[in-house]
C-alpha positions in Angstrom: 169.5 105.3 316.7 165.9 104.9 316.7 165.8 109.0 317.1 167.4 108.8 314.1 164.8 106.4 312.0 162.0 108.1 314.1 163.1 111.5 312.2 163.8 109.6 308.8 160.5 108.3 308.7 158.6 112.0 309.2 160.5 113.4 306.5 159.7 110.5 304.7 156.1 110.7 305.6 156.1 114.8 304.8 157.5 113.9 301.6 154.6 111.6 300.6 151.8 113.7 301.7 153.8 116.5 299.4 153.3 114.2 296.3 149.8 113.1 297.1 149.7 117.0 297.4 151.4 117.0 294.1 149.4 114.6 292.5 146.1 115.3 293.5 146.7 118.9 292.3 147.4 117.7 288.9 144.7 115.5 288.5 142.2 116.6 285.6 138.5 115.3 284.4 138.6 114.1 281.1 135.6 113.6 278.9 135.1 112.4 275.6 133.6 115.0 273.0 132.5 113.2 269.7 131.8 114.6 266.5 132.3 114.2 262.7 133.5 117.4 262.6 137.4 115.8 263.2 137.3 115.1 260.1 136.0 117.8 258.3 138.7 120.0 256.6 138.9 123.6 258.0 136.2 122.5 260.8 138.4 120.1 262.2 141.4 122.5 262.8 139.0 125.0 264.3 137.3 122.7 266.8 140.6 121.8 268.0 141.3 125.6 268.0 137.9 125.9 270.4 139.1 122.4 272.7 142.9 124.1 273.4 141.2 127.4 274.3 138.8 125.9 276.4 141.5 123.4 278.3 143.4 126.7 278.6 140.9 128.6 280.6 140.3 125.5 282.6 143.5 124.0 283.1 142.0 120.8 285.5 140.1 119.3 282.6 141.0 117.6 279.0 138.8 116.9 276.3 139.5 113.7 274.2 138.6 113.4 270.7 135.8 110.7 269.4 136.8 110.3 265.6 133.3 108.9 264.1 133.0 109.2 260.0 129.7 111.5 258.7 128.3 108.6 256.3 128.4 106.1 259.9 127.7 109.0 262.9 124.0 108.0 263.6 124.2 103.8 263.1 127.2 104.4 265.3 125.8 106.2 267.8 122.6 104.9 268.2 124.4 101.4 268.7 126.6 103.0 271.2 123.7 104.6 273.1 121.6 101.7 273.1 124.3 99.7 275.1 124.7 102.5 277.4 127.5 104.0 275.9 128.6 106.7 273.8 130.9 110.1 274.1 130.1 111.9 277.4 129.5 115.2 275.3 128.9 115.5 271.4 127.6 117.3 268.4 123.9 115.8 267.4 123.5 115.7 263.7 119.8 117.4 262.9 118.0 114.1 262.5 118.7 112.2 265.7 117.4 114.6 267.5 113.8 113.8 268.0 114.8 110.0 267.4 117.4 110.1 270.3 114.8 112.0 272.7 112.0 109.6 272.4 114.8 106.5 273.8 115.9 108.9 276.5 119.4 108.9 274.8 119.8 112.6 276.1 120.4 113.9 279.1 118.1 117.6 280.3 120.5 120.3 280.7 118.4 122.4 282.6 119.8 121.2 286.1 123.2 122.2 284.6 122.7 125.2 282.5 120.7 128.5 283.2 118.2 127.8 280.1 116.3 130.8 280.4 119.0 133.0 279.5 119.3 131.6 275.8 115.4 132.6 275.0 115.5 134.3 271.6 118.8 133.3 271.1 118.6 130.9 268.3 115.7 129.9 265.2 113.0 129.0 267.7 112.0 126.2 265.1 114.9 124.3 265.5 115.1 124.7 268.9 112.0 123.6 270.0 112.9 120.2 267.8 114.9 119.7 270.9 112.7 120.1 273.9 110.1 118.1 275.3 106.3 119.1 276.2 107.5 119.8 280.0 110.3 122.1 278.2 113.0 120.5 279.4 116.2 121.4 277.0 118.0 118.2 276.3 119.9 120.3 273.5 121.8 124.0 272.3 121.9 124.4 268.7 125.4 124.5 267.5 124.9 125.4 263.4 122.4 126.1 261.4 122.9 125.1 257.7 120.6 126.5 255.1 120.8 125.3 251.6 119.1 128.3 250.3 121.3 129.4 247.7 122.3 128.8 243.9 126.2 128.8 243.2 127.5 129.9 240.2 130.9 130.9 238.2 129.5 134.1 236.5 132.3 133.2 234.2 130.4 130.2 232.5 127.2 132.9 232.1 129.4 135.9 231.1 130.8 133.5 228.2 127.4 131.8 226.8 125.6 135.3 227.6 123.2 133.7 229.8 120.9 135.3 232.4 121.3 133.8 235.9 118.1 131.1 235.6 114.9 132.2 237.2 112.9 129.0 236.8 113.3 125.3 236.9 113.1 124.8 232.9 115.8 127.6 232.7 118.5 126.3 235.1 118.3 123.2 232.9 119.0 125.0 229.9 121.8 126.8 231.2 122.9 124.3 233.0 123.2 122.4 229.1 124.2 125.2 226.9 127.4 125.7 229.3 128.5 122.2 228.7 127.9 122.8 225.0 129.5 126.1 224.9 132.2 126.2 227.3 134.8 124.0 228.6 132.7 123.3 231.8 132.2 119.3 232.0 129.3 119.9 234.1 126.3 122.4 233.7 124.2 122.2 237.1 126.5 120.1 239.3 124.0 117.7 241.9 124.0 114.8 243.5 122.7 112.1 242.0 123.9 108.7 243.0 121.1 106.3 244.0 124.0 103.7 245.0 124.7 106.0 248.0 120.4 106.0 249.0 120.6 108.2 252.4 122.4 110.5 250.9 120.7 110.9 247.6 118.0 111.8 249.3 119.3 113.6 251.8 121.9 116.0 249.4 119.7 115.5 246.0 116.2 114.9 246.3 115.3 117.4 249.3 117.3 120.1 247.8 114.5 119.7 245.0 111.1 118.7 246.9 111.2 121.7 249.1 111.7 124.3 246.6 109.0 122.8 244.7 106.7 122.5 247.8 106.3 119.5 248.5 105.9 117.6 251.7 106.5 114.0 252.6 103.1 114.3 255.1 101.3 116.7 256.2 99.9 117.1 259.7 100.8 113.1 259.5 98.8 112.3 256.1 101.2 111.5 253.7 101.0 113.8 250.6 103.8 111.7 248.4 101.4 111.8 245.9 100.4 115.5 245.5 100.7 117.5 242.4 103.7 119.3 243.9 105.2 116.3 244.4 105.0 114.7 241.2 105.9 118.3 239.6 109.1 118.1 241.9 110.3 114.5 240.7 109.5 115.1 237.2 112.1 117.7 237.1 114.5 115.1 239.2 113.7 112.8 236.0 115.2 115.8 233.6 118.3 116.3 235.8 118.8 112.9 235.6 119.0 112.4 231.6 120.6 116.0 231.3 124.1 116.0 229.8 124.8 118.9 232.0 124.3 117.0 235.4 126.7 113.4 236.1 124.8 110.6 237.6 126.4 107.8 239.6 129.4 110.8 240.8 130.3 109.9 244.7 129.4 112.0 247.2 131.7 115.0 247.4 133.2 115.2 244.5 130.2 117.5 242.9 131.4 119.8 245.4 134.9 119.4 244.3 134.3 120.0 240.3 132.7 123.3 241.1 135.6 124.5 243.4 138.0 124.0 241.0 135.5 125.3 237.9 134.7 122.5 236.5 131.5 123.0 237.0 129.3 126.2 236.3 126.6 126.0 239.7 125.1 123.9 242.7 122.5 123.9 245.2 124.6 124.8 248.4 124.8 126.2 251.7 125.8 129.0 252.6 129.4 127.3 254.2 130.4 125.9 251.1 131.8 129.9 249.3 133.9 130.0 252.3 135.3 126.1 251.5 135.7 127.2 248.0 138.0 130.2 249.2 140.2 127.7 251.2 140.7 125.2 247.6 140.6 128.4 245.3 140.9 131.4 246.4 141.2 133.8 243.0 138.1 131.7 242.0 136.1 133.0 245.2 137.3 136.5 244.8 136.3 137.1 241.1 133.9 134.7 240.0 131.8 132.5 242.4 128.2 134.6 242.7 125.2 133.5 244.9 121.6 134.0 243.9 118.3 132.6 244.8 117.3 129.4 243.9 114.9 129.4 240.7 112.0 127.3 242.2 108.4 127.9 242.2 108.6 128.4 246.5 111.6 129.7 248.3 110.7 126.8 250.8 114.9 125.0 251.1 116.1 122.3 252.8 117.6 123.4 256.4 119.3 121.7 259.4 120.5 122.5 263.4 122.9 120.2 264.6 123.0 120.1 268.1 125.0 120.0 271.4 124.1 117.3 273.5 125.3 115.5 277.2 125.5 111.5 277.5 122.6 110.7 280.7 125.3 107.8 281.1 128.1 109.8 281.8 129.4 110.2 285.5 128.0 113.2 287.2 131.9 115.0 286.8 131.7 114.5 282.9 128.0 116.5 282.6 129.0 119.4 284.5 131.9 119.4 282.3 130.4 118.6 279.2 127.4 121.1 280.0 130.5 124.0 280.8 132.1 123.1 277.3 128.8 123.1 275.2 128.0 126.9 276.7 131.8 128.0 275.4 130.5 126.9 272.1 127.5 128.4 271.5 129.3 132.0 273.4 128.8 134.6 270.7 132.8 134.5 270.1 133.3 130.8 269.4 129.8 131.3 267.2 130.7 133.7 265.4 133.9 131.6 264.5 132.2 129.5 262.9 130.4 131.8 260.9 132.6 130.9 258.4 132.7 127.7 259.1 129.2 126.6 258.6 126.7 129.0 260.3 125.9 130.2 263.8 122.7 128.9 265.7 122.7 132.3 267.2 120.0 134.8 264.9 122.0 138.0 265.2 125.1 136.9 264.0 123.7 136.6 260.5 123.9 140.4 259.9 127.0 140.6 261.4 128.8 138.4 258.9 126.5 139.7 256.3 128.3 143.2 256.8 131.6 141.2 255.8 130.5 139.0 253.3 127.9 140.9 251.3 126.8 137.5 249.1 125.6 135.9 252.4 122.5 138.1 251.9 121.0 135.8 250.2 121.1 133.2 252.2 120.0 135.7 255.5 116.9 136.3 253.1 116.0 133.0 252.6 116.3 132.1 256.5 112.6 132.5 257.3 111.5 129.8 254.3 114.0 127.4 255.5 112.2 124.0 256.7 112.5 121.5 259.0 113.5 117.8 257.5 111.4 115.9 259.8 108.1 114.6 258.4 105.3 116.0 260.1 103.6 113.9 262.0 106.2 111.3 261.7 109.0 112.6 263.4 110.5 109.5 264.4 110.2 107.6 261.9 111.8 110.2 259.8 115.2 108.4 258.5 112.7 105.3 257.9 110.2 106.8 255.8 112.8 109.0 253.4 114.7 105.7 253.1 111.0 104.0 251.9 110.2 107.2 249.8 114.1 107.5 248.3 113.8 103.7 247.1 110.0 104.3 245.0 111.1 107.8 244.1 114.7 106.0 242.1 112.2 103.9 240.4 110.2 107.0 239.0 113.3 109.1 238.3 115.3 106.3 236.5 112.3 105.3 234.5 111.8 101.7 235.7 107.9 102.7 236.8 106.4 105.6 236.0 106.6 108.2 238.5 102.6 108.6 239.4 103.1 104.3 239.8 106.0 105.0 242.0 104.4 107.5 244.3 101.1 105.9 244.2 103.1 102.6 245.5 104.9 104.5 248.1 101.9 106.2 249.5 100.5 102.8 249.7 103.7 101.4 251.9 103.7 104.3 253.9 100.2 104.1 255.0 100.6 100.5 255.8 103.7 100.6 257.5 103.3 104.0 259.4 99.3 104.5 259.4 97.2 107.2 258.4 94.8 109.5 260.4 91.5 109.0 260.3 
């Protein structure tokens, strides 16, 4: 009898170390990968596209989605970070960068990822934003957006028998004479709702100061007050009282009115033609045009988001997260999203270029595209534009003058921020 139990139990025992076996094999490392981009249409279904493929080729780890709005990404995260949380891998937006570095938010990926081999990879402006002075990486660029292009529905110029505008004066004119002329509500679609301050400033004002030259500071001396400057927000001023371009419309739905022709151009990147094809495809093929943008400098607005690793993450999670982040910015996945938004990666410009023969303008425009941090300011970036957005409504909407505005804001700046000597 006790034979009996005594050979019970051992099978018994063999089956259990089977399914410890069992379970052990099945075991996986999950991290968490945040990013607006889940909520993005057309992005979202391709970064799930990019997590399955990944999960396929490396069957012992999942990725989990963190869901975290555009408009709330950086309050979110910096309150996250600041606690010691946060996703164990995510996508940076462009101005946390530098922000995020100086409170060791980020973790160095050069103990996890063979840095040297991505030298000359991507826009070596960008890139540096995310390195330190002992060049440690704490970064890969994932996109690089550049709003260097003019979007238009030749249709609306074809009609009123209007040149495509080559100046400032004349894109307000045209902009005008289509809404008078043609059964376009909007001229020069833009955003222009001061209720919505970040991004105002962010997707109206910049798109304007740039062009026009101007700089927030230079070399740390703020230059709010320069002649480019005031040239820059005077034309803000005529946008604002033109018939042609809607003030107070919520962000997003600009972009909307000129996808389904409701609206004759825009200041865009060079993303939005291939959103346009997804809502309106006949639209895309015969009518939506892309030319340069009529300023007195080809200087545009540009951005990097990033690729970044948690330093609070366990030690599993990095090496993942550090493995995923490499799959993303391979020249397959980049060139993906191409058409999603724009590779990081430099060479991958021509490529799509010899598919899409209107991104040429925007490959053109690459070397004028500049960095949104204020020089000399860097971290105090989203501070200062939030200080210079408030003086700048003020100007625009006529409750100060403008020189009063930007004299006022110079003033701030200096006293909250300093000046060099």
């Amino acid at each position: 009898m006790f034979a009996r139990y005594k050979k019970l139990l051992t099978v018994l025992g063999i089956s259990l170390l089977f399914l410890c076996i069992g379970s052990m094999s099945q075991a996986k490392t999950t991290i968490n990968f945040g990013s607006w981009k889940f909520e993005e249409p057309g992005q979202a279904e391709l970064l799930r596209k990019n997590i399955k493929e990944f999960e396929r080729q490396n069957p012992d780890v999942e990725i989990k989605e963190v869901q975290i709005p555009w408009t709330k990404y950086m309050d979110k995260l910096s309150v996250e970070f600041a606690g010691g949380g946060g996703p164990d891998a995510l996508h940076l937006r462009y101005l946390g960068g530098i922000p995020f570095l100086s409170k060791d938010y980020l973790l160095p990926l050069n103990n996890l990822i063979e840095i040297s081999k991505y030298e000359g990879v991507f826009f070596e402006r960008f890139y540096k934003e995310i390195q330190d002075d002992q060049g440690r990486v704490y970064g890969l660029p994932f996109e690089l957006v550049n709003y260097g292009g003019l979007l238009y529905n030749e249709r609306f110029f074809k009609e009123t028998g209007l040149s495509v505008p080559n100046t400032p004066d004349e894109l307000i004119k045209a902009s005008e004479k289509i809404v008078e002329n043609t059964d376009a509500t909007f001229g020069l679609i833009h955003y222009m709702n001061p209720a919505d301050l970040g991004a105002f400033v962010d997707g109206g004002l910049i798109r304007i100061w740039y062009p026009y030259g101007a700089r927030i500071a230079r070399k740390g001396k703020f230059t709010v007050d320069e002649p480019q400057f005031m040239d820059a927000l005077k034309f803000t001023r005529k946008l604002w009282d033109s018939p042609g371009t809607p003030v107070g419309m919520p962000m997003g739905q600009q972009r909307i009115a000129f996808d389904i022709e409701k609206a004759a151009m825009q200041i865009d990147a060079q993303h939005r033609p291939f959103v346009t094809r997804a809502q309106n495809p006949e639209f895309y093929e015969n009518r939506l045009k892309v030319a340069r943008l009529p300023f007195p400098c080809r200087y545009h607005k540009a951005e990097s988001n990033y690729l970044v690793l948690n330093p609070n993450s366990p030690d599993s999670a990095q090496r993942i997260g550090a493995k995923f982040i490499e799959y993303l910015v391979s020249p397959s996945v980049q060139l993906e999203w191409g058409e999603a938004v724009g590779p990081a990666r430099v060479v991958l410009w021509k490529k799509i270029v010899e598919k899409y023969p209107w991104y040429q303008v925007f490959l053109e425009e690459l070397p004028y595209a500049v960095s949104q941090f204020v020089e000399g300011h860097e971290v105090d970036t989203l501070e200062i534009r939030t200080i210079l957005g408030e003086w700048a409504v003020k100007g625009i909407t006529g409750e100060i003058s403008i020189e009063e505005a930007m004299e006022k804001c110079k003033a701030e700046l200096e006293k909250q921020f300093g000046s060099p000597r």
